[in-house]
mmCIF file of the N, C-alpha and C atoms, coordinates in Angstrom:
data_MODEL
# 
_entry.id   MODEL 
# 
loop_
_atom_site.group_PDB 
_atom_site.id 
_atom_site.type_symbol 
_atom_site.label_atom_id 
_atom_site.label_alt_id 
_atom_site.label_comp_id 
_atom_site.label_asym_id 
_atom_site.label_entity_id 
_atom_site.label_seq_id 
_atom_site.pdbx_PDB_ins_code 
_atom_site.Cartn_x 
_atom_site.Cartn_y 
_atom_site.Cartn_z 
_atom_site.occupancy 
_atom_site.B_iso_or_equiv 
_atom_site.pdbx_formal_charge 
_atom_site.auth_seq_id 
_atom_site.auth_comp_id 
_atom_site.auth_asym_id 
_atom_site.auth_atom_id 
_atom_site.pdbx_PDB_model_num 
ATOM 1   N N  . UNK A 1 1  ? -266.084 13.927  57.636 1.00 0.00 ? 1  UNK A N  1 
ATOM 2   C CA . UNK A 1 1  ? -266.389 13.978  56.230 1.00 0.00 ? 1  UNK A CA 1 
ATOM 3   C C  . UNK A 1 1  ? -265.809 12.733  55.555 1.00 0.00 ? 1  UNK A C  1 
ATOM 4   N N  . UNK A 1 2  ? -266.575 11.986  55.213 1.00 0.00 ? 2  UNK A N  1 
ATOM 5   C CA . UNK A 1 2  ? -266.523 11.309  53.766 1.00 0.00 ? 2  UNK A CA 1 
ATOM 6   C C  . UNK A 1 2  ? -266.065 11.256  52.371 1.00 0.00 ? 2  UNK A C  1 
ATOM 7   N N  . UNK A 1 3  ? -264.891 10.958  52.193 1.00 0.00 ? 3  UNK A N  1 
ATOM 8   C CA . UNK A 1 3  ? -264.341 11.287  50.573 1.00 0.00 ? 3  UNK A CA 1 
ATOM 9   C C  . UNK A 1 3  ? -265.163 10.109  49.900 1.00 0.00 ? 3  UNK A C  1 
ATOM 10  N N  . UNK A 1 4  ? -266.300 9.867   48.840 1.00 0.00 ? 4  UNK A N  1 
ATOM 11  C CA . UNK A 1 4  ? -266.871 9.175   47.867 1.00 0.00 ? 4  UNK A CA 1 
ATOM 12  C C  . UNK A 1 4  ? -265.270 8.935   46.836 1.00 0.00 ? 4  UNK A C  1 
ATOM 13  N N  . UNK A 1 5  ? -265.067 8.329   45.776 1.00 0.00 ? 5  UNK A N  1 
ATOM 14  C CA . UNK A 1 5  ? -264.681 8.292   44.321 1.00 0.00 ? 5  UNK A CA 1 
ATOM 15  C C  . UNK A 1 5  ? -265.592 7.149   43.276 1.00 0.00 ? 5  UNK A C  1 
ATOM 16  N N  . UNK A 1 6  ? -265.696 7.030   42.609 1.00 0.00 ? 6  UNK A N  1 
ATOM 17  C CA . UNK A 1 6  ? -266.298 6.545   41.207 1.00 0.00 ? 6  UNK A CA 1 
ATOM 18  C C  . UNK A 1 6  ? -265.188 6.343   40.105 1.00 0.00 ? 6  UNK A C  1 
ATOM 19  N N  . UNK A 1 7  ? -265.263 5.229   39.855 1.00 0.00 ? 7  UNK A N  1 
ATOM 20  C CA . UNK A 1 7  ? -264.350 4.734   39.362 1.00 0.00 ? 7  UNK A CA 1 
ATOM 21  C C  . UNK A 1 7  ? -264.875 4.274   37.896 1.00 0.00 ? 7  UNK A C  1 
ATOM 22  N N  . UNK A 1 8  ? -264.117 4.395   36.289 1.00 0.00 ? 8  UNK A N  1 
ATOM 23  C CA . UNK A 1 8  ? -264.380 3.893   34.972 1.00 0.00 ? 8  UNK A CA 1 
ATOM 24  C C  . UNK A 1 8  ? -265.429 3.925   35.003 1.00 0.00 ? 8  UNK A C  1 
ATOM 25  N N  . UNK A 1 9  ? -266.572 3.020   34.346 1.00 0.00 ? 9  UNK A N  1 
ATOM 26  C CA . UNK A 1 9  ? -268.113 2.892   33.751 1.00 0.00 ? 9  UNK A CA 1 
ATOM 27  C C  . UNK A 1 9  ? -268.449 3.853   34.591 1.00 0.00 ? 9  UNK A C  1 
ATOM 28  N N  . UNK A 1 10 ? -269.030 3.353   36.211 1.00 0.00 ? 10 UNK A N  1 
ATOM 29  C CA . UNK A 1 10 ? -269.540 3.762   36.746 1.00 0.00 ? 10 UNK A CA 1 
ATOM 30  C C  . UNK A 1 10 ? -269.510 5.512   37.471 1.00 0.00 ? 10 UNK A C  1 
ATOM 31  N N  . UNK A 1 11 ? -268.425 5.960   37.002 1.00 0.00 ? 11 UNK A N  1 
ATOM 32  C CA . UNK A 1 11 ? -267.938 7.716   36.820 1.00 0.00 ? 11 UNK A CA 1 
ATOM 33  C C  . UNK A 1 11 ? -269.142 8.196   35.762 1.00 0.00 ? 11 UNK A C  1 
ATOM 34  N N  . UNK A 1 12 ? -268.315 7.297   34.363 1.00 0.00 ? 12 UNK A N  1 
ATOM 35  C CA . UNK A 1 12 ? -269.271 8.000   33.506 1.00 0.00 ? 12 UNK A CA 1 
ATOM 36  C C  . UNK A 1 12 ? -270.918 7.867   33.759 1.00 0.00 ? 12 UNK A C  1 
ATOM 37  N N  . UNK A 1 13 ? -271.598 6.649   34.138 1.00 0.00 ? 13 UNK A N  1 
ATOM 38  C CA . UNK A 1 13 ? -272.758 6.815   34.168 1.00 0.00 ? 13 UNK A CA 1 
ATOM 39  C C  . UNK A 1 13 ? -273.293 7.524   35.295 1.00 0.00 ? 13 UNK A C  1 
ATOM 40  N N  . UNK A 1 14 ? -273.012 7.781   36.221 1.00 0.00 ? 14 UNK A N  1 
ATOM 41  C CA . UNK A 1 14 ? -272.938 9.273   37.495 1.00 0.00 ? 14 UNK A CA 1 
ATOM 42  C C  . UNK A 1 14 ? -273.357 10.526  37.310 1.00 0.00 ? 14 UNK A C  1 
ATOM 43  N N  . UNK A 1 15 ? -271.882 10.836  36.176 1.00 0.00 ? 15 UNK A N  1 
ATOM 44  C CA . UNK A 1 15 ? -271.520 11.899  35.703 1.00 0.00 ? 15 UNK A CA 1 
ATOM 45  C C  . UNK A 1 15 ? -271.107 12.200  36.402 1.00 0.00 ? 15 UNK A C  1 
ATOM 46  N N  . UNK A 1 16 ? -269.933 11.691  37.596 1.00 0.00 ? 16 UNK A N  1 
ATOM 47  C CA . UNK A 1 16 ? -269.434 11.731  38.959 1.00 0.00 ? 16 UNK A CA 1 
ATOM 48  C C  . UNK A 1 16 ? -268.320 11.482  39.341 1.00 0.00 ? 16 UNK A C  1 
ATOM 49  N N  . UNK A 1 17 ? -267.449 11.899  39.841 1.00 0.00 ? 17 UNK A N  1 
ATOM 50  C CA . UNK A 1 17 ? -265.764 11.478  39.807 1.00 0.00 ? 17 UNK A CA 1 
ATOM 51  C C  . UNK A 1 17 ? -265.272 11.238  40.971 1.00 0.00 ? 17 UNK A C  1 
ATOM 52  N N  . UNK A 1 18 ? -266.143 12.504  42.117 1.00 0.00 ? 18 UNK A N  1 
ATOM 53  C CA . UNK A 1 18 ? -265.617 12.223  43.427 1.00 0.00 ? 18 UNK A CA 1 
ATOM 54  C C  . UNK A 1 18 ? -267.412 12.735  44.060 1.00 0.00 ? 18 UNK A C  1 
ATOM 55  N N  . UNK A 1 19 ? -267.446 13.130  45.531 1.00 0.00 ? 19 UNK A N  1 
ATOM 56  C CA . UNK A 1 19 ? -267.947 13.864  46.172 1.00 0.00 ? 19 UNK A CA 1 
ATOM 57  C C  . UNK A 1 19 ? -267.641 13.565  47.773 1.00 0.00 ? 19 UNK A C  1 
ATOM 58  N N  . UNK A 1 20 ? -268.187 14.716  48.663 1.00 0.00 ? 20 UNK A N  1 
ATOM 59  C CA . UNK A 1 20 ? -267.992 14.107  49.459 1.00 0.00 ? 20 UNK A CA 1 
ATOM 60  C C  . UNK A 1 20 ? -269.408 13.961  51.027 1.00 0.00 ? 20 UNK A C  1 
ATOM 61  N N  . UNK A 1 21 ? -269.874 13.389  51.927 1.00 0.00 ? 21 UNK A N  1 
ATOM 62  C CA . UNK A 1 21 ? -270.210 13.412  52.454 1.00 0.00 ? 21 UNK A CA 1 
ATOM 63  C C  . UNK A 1 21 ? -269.921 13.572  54.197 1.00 0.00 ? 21 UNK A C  1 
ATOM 64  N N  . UNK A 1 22 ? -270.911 14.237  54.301 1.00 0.00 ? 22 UNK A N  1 
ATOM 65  C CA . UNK A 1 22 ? -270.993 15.080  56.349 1.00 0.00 ? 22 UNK A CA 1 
ATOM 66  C C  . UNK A 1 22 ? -272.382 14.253  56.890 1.00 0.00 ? 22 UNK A C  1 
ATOM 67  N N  . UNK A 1 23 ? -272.144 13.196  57.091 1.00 0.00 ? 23 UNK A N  1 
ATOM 68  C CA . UNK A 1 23 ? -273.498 12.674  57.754 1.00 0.00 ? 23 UNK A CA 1 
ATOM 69  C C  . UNK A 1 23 ? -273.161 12.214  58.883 1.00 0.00 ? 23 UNK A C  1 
ATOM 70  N N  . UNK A 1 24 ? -273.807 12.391  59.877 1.00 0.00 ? 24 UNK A N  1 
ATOM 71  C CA . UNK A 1 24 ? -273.378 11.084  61.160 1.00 0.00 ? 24 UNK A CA 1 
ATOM 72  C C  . UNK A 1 24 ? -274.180 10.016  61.466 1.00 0.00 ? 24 UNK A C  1 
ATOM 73  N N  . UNK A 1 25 ? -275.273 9.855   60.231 1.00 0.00 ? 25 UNK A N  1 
ATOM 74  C CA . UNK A 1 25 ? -275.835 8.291   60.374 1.00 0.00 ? 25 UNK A CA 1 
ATOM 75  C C  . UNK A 1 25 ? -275.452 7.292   59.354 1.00 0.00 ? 25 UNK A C  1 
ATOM 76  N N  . UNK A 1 26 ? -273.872 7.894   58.617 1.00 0.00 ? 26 UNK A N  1 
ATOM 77  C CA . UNK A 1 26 ? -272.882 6.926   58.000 1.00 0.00 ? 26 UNK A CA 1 
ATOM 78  C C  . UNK A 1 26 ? -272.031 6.013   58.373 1.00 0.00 ? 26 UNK A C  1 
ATOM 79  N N  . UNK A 1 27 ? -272.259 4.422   58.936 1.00 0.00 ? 27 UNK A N  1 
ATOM 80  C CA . UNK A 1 27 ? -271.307 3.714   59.594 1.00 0.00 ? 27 UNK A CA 1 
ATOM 81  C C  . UNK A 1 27 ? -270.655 2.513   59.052 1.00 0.00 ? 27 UNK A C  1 
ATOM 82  N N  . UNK A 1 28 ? -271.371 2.458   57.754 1.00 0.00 ? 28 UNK A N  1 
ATOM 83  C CA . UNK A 1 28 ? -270.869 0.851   57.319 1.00 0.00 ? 28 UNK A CA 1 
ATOM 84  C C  . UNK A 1 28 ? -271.194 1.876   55.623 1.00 0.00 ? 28 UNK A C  1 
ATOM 85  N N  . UNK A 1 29 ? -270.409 0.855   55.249 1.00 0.00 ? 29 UNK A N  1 
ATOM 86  C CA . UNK A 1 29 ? -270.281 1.141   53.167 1.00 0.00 ? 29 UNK A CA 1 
ATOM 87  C C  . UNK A 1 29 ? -271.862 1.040   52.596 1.00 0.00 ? 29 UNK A C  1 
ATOM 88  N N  . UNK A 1 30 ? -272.668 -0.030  53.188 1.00 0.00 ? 30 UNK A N  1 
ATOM 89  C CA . UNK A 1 30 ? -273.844 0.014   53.119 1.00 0.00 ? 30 UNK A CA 1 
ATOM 90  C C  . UNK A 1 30 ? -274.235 0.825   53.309 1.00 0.00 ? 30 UNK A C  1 
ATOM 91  N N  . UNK A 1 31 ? -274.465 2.084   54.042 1.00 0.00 ? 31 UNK A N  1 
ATOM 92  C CA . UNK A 1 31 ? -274.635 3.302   54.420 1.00 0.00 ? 31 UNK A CA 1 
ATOM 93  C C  . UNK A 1 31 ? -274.671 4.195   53.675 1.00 0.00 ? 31 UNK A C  1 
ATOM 94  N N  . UNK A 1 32 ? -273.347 4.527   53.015 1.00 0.00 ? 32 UNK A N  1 
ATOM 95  C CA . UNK A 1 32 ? -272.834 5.412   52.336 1.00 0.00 ? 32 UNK A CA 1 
ATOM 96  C C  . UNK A 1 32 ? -273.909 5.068   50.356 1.00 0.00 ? 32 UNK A C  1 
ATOM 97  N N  . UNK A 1 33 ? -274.095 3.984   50.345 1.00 0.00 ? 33 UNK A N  1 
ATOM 98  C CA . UNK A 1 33 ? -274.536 3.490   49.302 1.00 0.00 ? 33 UNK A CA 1 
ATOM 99  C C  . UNK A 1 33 ? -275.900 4.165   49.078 1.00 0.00 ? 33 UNK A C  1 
ATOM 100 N N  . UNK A 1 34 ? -276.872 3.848   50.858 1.00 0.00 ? 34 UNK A N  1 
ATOM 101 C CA . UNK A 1 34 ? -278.102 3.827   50.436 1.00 0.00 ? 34 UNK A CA 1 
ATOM 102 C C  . UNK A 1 34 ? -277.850 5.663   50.475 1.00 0.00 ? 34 UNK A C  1 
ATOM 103 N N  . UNK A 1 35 ? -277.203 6.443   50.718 1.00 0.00 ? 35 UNK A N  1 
ATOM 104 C CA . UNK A 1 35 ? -277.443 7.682   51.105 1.00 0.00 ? 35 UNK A CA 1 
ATOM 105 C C  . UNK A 1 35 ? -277.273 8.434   50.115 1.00 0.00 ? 35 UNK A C  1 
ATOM 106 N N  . UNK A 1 36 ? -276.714 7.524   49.057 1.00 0.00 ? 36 UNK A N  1 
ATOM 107 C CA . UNK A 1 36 ? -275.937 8.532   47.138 1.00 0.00 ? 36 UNK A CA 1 
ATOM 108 C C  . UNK A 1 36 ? -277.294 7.842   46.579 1.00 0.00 ? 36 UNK A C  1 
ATOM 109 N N  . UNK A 1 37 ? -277.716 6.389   46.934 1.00 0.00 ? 37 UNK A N  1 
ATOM 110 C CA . UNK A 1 37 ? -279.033 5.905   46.323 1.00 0.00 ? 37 UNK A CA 1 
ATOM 111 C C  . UNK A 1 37 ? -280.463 7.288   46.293 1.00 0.00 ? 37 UNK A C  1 
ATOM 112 N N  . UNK A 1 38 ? -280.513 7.441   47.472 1.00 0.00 ? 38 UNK A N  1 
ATOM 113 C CA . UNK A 1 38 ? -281.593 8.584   47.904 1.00 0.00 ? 38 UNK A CA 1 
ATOM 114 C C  . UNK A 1 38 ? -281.864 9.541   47.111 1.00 0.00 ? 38 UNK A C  1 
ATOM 115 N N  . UNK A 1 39 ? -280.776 10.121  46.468 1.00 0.00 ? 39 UNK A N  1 
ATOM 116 C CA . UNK A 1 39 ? -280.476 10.916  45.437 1.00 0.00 ? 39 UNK A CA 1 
ATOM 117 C C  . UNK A 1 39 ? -281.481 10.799  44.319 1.00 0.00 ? 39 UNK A C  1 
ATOM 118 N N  . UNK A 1 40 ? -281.412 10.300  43.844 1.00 0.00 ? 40 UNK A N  1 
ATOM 119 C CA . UNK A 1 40 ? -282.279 9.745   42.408 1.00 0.00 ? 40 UNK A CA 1 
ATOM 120 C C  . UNK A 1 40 ? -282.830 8.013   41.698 1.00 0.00 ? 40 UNK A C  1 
ATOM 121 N N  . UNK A 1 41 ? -283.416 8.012   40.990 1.00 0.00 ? 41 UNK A N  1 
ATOM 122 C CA . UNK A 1 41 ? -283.703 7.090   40.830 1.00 0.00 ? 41 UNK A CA 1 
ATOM 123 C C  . UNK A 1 41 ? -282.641 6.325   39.738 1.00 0.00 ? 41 UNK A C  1 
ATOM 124 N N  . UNK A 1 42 ? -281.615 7.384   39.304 1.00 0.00 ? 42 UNK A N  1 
ATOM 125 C CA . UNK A 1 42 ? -281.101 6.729   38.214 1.00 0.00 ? 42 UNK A CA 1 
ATOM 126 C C  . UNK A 1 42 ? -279.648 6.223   39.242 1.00 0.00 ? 42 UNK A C  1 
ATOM 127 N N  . UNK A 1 43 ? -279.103 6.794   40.119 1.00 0.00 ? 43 UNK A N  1 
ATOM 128 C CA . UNK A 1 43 ? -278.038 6.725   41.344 1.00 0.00 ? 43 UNK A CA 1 
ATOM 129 C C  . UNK A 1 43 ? -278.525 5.262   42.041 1.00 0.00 ? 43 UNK A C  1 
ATOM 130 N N  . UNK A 1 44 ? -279.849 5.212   42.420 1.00 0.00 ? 44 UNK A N  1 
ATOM 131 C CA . UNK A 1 44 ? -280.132 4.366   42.848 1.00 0.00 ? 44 UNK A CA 1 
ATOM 132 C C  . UNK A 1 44 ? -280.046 2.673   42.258 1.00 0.00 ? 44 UNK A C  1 
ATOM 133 N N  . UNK A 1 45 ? -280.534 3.007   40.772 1.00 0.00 ? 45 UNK A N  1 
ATOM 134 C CA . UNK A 1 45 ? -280.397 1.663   39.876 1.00 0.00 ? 45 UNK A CA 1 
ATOM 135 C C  . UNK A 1 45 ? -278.969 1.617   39.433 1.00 0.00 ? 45 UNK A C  1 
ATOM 136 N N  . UNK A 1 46 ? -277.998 2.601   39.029 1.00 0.00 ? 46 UNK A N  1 
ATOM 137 C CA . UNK A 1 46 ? -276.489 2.760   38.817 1.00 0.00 ? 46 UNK A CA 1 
ATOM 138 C C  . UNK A 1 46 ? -276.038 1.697   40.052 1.00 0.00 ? 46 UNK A C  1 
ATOM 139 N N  . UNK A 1 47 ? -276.076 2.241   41.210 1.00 0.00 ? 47 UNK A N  1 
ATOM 140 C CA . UNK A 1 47 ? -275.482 1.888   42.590 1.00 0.00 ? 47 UNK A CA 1 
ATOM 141 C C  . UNK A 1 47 ? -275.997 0.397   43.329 1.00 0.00 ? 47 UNK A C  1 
ATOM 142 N N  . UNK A 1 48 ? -277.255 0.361   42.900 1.00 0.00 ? 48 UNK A N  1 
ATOM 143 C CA . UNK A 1 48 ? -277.795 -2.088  43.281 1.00 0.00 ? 48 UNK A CA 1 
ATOM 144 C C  . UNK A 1 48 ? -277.521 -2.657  42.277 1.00 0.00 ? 48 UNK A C  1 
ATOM 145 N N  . UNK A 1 49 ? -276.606 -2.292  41.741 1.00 0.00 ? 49 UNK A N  1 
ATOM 146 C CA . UNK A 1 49 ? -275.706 -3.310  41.334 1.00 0.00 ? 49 UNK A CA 1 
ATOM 147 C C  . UNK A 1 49 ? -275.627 -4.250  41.946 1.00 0.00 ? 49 UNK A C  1 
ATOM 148 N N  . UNK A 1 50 ? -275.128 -5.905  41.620 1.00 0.00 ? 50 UNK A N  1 
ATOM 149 C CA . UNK A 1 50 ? -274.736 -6.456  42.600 1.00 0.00 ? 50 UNK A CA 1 
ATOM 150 C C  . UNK A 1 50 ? -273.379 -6.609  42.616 1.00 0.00 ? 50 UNK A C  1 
ATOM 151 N N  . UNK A 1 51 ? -273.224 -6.765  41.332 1.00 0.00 ? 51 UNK A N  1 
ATOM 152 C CA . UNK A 1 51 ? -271.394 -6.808  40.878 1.00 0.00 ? 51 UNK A CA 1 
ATOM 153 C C  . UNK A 1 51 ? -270.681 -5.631  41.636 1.00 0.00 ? 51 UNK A C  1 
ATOM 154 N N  . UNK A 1 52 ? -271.390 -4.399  41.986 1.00 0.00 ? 52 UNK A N  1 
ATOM 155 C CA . UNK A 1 52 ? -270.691 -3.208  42.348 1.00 0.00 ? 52 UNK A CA 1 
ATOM 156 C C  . UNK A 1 52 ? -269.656 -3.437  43.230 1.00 0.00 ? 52 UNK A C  1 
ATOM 157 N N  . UNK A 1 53 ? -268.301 -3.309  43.079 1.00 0.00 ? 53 UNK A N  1 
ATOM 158 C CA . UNK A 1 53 ? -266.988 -3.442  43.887 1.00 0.00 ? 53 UNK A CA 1 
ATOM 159 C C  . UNK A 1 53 ? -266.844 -2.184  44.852 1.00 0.00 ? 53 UNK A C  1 
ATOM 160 N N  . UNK A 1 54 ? -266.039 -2.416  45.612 1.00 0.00 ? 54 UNK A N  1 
ATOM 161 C CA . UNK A 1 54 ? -265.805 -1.175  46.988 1.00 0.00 ? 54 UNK A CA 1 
ATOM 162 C C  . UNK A 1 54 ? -264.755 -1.047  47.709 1.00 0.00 ? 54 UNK A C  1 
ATOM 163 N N  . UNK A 1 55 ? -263.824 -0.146  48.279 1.00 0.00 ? 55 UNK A N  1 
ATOM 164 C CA . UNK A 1 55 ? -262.885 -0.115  48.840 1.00 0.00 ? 55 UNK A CA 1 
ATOM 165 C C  . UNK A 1 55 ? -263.353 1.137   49.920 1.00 0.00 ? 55 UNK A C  1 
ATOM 166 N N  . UNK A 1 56 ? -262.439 0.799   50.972 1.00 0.00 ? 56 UNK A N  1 
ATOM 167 C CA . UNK A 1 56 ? -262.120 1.663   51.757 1.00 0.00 ? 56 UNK A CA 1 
ATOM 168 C C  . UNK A 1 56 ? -260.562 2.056   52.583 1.00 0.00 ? 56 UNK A C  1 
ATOM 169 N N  . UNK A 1 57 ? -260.282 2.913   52.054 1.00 0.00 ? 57 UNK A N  1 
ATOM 170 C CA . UNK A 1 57 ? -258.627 3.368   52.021 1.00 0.00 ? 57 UNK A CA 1 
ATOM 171 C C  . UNK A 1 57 ? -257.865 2.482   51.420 1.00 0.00 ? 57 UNK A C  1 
ATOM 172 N N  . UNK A 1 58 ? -258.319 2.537   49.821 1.00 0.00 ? 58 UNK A N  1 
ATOM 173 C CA . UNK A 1 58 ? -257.895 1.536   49.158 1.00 0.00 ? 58 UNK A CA 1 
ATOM 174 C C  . UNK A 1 58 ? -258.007 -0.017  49.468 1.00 0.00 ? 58 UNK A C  1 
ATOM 175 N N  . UNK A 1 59 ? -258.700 -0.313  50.239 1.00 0.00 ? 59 UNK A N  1 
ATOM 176 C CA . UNK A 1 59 ? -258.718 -2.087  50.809 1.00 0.00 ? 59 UNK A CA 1 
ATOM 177 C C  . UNK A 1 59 ? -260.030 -2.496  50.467 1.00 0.00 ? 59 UNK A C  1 
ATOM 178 N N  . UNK A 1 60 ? -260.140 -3.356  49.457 1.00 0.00 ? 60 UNK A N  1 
ATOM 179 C CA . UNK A 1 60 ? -261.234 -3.981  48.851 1.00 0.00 ? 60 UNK A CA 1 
ATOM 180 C C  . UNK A 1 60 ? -262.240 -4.806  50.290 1.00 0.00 ? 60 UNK A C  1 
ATOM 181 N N  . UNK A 1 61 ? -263.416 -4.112  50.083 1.00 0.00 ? 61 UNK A N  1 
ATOM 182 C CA . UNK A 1 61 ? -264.482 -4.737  51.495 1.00 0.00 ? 61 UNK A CA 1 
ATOM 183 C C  . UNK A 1 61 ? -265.366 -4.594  50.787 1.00 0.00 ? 61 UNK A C  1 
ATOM 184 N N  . UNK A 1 62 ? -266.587 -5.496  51.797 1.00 0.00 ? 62 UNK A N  1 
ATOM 185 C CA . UNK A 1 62 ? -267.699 -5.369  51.382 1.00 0.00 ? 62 UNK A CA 1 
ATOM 186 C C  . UNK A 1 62 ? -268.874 -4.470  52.255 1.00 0.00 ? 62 UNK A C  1 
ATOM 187 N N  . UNK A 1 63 ? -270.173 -4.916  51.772 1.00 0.00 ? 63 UNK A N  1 
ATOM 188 C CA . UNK A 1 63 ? -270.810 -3.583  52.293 1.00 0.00 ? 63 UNK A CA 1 
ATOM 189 C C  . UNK A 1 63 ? -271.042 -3.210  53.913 1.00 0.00 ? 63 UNK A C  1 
ATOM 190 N N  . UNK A 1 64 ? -270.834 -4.160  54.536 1.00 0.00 ? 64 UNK A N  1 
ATOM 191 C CA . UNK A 1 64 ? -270.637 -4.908  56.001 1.00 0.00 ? 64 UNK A CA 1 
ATOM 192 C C  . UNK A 1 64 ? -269.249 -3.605  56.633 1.00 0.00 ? 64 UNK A C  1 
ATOM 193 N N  . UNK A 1 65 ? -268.670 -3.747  55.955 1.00 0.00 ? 65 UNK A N  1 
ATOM 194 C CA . UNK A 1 65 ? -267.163 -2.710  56.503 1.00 0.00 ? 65 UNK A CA 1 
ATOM 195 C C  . UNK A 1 65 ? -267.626 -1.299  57.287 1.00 0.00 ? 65 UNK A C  1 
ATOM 196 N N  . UNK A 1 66 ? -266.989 -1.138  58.098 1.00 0.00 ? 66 UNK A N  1 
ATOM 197 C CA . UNK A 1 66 ? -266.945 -0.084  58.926 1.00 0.00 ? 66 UNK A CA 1 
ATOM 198 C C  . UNK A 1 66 ? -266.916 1.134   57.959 1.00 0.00 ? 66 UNK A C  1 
ATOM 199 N N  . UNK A 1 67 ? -267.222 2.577   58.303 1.00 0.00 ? 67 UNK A N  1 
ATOM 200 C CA . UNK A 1 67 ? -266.425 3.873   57.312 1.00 0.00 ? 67 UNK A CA 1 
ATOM 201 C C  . UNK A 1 67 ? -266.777 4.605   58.640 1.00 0.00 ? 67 UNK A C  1 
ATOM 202 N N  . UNK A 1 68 ? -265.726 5.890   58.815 1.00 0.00 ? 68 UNK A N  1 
ATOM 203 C CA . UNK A 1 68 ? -265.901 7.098   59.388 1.00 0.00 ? 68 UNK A CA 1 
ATOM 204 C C  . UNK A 1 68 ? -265.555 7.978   58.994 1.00 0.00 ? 68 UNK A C  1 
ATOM 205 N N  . UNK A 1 69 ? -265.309 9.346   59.450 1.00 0.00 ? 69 UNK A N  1 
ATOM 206 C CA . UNK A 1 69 ? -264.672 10.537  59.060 1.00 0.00 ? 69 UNK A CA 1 
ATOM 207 C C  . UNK A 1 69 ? -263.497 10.168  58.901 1.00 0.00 ? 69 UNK A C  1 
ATOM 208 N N  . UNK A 1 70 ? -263.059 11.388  57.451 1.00 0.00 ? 70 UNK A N  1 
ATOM 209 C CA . UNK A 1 70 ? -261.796 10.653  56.944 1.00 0.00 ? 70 UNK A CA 1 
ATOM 210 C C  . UNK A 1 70 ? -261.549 9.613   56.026 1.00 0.00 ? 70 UNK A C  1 
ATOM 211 N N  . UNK A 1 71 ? -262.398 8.658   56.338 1.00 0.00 ? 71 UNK A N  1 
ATOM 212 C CA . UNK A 1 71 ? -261.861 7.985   54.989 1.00 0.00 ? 71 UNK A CA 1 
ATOM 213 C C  . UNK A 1 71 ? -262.567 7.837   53.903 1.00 0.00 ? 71 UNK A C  1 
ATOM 214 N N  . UNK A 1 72 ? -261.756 7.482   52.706 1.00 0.00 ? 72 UNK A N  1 
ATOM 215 C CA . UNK A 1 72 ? -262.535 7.027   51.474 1.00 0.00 ? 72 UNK A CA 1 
ATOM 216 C C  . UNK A 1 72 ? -262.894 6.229   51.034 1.00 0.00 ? 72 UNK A C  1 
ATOM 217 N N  . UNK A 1 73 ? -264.334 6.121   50.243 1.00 0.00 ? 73 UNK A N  1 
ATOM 218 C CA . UNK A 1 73 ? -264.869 4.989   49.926 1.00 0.00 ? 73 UNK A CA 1 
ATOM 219 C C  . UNK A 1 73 ? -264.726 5.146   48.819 1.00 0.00 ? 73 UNK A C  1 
ATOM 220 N N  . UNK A 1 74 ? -264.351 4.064   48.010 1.00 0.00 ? 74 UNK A N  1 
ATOM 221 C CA . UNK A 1 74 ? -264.221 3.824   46.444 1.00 0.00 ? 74 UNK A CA 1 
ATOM 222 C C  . UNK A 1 74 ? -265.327 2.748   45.537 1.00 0.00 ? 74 UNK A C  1 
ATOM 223 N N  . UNK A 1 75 ? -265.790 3.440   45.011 1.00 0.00 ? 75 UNK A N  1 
ATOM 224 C CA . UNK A 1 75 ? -266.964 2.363   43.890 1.00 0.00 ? 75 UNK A CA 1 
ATOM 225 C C  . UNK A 1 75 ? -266.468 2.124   42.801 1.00 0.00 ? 75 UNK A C  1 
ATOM 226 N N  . UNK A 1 76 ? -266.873 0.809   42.398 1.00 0.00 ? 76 UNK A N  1 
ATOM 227 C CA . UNK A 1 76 ? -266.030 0.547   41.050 1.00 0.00 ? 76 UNK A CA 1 
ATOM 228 C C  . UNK A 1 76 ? -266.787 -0.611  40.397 1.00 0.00 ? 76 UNK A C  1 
ATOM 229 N N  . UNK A 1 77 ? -267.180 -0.955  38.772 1.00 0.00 ? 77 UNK A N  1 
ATOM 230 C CA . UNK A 1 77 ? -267.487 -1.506  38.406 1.00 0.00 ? 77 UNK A CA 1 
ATOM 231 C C  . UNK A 1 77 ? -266.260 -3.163  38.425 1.00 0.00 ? 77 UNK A C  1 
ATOM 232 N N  . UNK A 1 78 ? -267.059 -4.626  38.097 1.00 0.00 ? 78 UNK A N  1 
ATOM 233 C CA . UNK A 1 78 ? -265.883 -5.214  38.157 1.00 0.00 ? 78 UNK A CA 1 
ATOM 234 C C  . UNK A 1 78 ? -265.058 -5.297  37.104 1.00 0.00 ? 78 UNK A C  1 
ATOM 235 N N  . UNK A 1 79 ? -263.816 -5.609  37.190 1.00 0.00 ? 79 UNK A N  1 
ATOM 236 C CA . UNK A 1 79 ? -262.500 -5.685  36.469 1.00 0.00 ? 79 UNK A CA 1 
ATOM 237 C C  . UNK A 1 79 ? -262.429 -7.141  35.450 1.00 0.00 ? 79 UNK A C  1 
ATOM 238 N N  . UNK A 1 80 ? -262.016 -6.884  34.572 1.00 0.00 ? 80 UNK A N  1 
ATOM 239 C CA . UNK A 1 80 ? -262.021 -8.219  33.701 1.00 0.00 ? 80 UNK A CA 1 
ATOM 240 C C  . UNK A 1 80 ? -261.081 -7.954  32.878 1.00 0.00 ? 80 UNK A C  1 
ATOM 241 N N  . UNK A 1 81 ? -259.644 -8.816  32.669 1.00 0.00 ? 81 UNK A N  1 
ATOM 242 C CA . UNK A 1 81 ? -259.223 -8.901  31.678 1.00 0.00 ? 81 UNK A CA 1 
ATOM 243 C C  . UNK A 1 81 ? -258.805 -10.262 31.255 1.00 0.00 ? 81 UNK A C  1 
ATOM 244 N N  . UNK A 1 82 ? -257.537 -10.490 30.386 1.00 0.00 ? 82 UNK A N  1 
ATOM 245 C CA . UNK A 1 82 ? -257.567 -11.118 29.347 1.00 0.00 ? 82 UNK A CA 1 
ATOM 246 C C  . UNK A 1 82 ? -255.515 -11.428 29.525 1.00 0.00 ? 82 UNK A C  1 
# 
């Protein structure tokens, strides 16, 4: 199993905080993306982003990164301050 989280903007536009996924054709973050995409059309345009940021067990990667059971993937809009 798959722990998802959603992080600031992209929580609220979800309407989504966590979830989690049981798939076994989940192997890379890319994966996990197109499989919350599938969902809807509004998940789908939320999520191709390109800016969309990502972690896995907290370690900032990109969509290329490995995932398995157990760990979490984190989505997040990007960060900007001042």
């Amino acid at each position: 199993m798959i722990k998802v989280v959603f992080f600031a903007k992209l929580r609220e536009q979800l309407d989504c905080s966590e979830l989690t996924l049981d798939d076994d054709s989940i192997s890379t973050v890319a994966d996990v993306k197109q499989l919350l995409s599938n969902r809807s059309d509004h998940w789908q345009q939320t999520l191709n982003n390109g800016s969309l940021l990502s972690a896995v067990n907290h370690d900032m990667v990109d969509s290329t990164h490995p995932v398995k059971s157990g760990d979490e993937v984190a989505f997040f809009p990007p960060v900007t301050g001042g």
